[in-house]
C-alpha positions in Angstrom: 20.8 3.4 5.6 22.7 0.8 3.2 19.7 -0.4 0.9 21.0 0.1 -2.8 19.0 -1.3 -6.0 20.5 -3.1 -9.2 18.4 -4.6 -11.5 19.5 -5.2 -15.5 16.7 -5.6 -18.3 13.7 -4.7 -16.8 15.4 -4.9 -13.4 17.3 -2.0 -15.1 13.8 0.2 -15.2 13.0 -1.1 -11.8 16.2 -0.2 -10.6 15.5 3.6 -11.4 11.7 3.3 -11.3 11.1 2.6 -7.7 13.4 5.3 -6.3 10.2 7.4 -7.9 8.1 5.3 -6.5 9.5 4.9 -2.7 11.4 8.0 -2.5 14.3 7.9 0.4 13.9 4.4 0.7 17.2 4.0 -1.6 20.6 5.2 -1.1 21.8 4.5 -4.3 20.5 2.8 -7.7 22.2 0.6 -10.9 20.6 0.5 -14.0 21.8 -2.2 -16.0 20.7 -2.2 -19.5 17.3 -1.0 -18.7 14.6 0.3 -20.4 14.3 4.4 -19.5 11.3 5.9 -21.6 8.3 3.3 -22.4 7.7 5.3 -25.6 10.7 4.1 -27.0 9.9 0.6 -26.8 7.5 1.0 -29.7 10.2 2.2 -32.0 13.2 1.2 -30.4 15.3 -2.3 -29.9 13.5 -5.7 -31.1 10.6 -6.4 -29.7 8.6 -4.2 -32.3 9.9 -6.6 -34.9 9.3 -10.4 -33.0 6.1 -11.8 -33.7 3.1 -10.2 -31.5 5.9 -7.8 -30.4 3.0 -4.8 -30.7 0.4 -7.2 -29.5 2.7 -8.0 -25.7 3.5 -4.3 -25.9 0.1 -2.9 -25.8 -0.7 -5.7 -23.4 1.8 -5.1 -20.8 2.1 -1.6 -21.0 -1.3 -0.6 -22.0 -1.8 3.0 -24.1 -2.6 5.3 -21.2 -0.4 8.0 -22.4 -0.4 9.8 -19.2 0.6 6.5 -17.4 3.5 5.7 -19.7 4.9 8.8 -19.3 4.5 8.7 -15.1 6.1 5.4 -15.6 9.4 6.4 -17.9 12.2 6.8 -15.0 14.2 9.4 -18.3 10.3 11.6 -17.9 10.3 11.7 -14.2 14.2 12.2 -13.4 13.5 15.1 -11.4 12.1 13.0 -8.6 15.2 10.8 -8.6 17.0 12.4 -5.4 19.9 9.2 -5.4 23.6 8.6 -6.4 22.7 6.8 -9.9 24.8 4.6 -12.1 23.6 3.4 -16.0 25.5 0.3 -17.3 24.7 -0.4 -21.2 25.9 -2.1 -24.2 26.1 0.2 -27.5 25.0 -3.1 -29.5 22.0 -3.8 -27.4 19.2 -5.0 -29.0 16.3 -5.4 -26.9 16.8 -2.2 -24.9 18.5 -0.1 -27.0 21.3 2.1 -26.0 19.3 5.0 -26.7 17.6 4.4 -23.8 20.5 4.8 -21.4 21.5 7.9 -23.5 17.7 9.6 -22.8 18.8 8.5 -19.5 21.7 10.7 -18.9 20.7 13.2 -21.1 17.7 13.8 -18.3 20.1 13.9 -15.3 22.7 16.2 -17.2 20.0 18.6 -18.1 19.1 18.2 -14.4 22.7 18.7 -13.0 22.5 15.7 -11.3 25.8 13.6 -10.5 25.7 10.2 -12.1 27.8 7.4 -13.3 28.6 5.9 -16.9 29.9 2.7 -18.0 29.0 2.2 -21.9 30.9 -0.8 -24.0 31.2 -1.0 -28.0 30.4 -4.2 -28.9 28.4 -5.0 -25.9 24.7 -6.2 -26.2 21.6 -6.9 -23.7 24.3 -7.8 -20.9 28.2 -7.6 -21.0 29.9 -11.1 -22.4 33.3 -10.1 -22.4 34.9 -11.2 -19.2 37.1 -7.9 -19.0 34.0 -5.5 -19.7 32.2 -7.5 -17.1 35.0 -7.5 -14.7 34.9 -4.0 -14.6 31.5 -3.5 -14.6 31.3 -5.7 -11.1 34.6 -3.5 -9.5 33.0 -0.2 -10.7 29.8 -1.6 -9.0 31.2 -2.6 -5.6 33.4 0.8 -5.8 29.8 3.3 -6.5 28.4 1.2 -3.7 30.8 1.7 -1.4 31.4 4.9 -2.4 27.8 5.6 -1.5 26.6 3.4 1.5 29.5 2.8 3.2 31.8 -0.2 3.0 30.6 -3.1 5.0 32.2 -5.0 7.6 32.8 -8.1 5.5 34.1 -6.8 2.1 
């Protein structure tokens, strides 16, 4: 009844990926500068430009098209039936902000209540101390908001 997921990077796609994957098992999910639609990772953020960028991308992902697209949380946001809340940095490199916006633009078109905390001058991960202050309070508040406040906090 009180099993949330948070995960940032790819703990940010996992964090909306397995809600698709174990359905009801979740009461709520974070996404922390995650990746939302595997497409984009070929033509979005840096790893197309580091050296064997393409190369780790085709290995770890493969080029089933079908299976990438099962696989994008932003393609499958339909099946998300959880209170959801998307962290990003506007300046992230790695996984680019656009992911996060493909993100929400899914769950608007959907009409499905989320929440939003998007920094300017952020990148793969908040490093100013007041942007990451808030992130953690508007954490702990979505959590409690949706499984209940525990006993010790």
């Amino acid at each position: 009844e009180r099993v949330a997921i948070f995960g940032a990077s790819f703990g940010g796609y996992s964090a909306l990926q397995a809600p698709i994957v174990a359905p009801n098992f979740f009461k709520a999910a974070i996404g922390y500068v995650g990746v939302y639609d595997l497409f984009m990772l070929y033509n979005t953020g840096d790893i197309e430009t580091i050296r064997w960028g393409s190369s780790y991308l085709n290995k770890t992902l493969g080029s089933d098209q079908e299976q990438l697209k099962e696989q994008s949380p932003a393609l499958n946001a339909r099946k998300l039936n959880l209170p959801i809340f998307i962290i990003h940095g506007k300046d992230d490199n790695r996984a680019a902000y656009e992911h996060a916006r493909v993100m929400r633009r899914a769950l608007k078109k959907l009409r499905m209540p989320h929440e939003w905390l998007v920094k300017d001058n952020e990148e793969h991960g908040f490093y100013d101390e007041g942007n990451r202050e808030e992130l953690l309070k508007k954490a702990v508040n979505f959590l409690d908001k949706h499984l209940g406040k525990s006993s010790k906090s």
